[in-house]
N, C-alpha and C positions, 0 to 999 in steps of 0.2 A: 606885146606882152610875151616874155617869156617864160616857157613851160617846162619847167622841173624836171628831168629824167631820174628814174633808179636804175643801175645797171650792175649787173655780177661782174667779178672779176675780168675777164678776158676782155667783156665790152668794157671796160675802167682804165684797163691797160691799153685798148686800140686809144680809147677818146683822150687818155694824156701822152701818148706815143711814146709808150716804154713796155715792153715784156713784161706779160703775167707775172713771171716769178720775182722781178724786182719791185714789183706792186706786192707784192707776197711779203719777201723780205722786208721791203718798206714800213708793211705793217707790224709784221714781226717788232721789228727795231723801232716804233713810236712814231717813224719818223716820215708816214706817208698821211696821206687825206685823213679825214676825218671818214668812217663808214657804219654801218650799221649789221649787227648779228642779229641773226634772225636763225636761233639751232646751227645748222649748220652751213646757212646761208651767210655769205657777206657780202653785201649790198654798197655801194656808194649813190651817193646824191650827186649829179652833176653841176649842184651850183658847190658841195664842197670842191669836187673835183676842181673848178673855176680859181675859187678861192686857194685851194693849196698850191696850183699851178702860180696862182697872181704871188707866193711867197717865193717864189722862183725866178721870179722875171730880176735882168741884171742889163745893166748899160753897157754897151762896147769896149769902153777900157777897165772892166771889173768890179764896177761897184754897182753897186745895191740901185735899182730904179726908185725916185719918188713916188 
């Protein structure tokens, strides 16, 4: 059984291996994980984290994985 992690930004950006600040931007621009505000907290769920990642996955000659 796997167990659900929340994590702040820096730990979000170590666990999908890309810089804070393009996780930043990312969300800036719509165009990163799904996360959660909390005031002035921003929080991700590690199975979004999963999930946005799995939107990312691609084959060796450049298409899209099934």
């Amino acid at each position: 059984m796997q167990h659900n992690k929340r994590l702040r930004t820096p730990d979000a950006a170590t666990y999908v291996g890309t810089a804070q600040s393009t996780l930043e931007k990312l969300r800036s621009l719509g165009r990163g994980p799904t996360y959660i505000k909390l005031g002035r907290a921003v929080i991700y769920d590690t199975q979004d984290l999963d999930a946005w990642l799995e939107t990312h996955r691609r084959v060796p000659n450049g298409g899209v994985a099934a």
